[in-house]
C-alpha positions as CSV (number, residue, x, y, z in Angstrom):
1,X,39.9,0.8,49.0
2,X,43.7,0.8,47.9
3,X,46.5,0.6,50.6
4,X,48.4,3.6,50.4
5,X,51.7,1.6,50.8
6,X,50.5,-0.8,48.1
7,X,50.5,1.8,45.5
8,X,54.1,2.6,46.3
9,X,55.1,-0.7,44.5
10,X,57.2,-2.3,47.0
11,X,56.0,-3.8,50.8
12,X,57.5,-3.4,54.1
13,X,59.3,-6.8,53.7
14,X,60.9,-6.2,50.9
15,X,62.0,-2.5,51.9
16,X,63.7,-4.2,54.7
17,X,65.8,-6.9,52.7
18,X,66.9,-4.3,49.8
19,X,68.2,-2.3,52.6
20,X,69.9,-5.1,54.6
21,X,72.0,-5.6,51.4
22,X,75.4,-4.4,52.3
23,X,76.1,-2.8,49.0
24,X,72.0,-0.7,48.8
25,X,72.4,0.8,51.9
26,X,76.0,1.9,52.0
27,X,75.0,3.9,49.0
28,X,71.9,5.2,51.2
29,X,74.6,5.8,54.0
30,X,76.8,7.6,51.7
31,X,74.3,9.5,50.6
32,X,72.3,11.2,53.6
33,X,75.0,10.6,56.3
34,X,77.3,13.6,56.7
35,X,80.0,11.6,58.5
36,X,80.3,8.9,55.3
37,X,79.8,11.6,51.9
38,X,83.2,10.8,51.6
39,X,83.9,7.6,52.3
40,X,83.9,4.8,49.4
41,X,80.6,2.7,49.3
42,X,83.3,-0.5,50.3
43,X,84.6,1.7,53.4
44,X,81.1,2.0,54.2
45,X,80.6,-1.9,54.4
46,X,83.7,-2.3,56.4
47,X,81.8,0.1,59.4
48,X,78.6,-1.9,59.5
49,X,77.8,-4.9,61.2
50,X,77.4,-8.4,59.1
51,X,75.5,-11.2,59.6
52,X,77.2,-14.5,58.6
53,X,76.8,-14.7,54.9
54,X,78.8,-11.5,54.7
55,X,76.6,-9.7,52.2
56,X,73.4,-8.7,54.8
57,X,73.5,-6.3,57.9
58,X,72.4,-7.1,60.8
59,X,69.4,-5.2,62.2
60,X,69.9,-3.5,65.4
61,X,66.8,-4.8,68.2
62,X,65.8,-2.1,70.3
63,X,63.6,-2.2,73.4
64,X,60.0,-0.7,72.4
65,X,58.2,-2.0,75.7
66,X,55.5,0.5,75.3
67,X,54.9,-0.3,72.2
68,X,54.8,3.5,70.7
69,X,57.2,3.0,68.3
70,X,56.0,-0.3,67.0
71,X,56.5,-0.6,63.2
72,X,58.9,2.2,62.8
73,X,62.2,0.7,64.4
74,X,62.5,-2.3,62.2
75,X,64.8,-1.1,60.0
76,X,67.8,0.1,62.4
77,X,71.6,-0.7,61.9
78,X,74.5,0.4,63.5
79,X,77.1,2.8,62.0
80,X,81.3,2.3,63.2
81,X,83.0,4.8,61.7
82,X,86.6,5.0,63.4
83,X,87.7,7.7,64.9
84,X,83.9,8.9,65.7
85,X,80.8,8.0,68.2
86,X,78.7,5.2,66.6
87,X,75.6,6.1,64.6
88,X,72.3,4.3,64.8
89,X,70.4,4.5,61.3
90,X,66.7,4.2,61.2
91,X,64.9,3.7,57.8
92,X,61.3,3.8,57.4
93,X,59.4,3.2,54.3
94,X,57.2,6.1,54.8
């Protein structure tokens, strides 16, 4: 039987590092986050925490002790927008 996320043509791993590219998900940002439609993709950048390279975003670790959420908050990243309350993003490759 076929995985239903194997059809989809891209895994879980990869989902995560397209979207820890700084450019990809300012452009994802931009486009479903009310607060950024219209900022410019680089403004976007400048309001997301880097890791050291400069190019990928660092993923935001939160507490899951009971485990019900397990699989679903990997791919969370924090949002500084100045001037406004931060915003916590979470993509899922559904």
């Amino acid at each position: 039987m076929e995985d239903r996320n194997e059809s989809k043509g891209i895994d879980k791993e990869e989902f995560s590092a397209l979207l820890r590219n700084k450019m990809i998900l300012s452009a994802a940002i931009r486009s479903c986050i009310r607060e950024a439609a219209s900022m410019d993709p680089r403004a976007i950048c400048d309001c997301l925490e880097l890791e050291e390279d400069g190019m990928t975003v660092k993923n935001v670790e939160l507490d899951d002790p009971s485990g019900q959420y397990e699989g679903m908050l990997d791919n969370v990243y924090r949002l500084r927008i100045p001037g406004k309350s931060d915003i916590l993003l979470v993509f899922n490759k559904g």
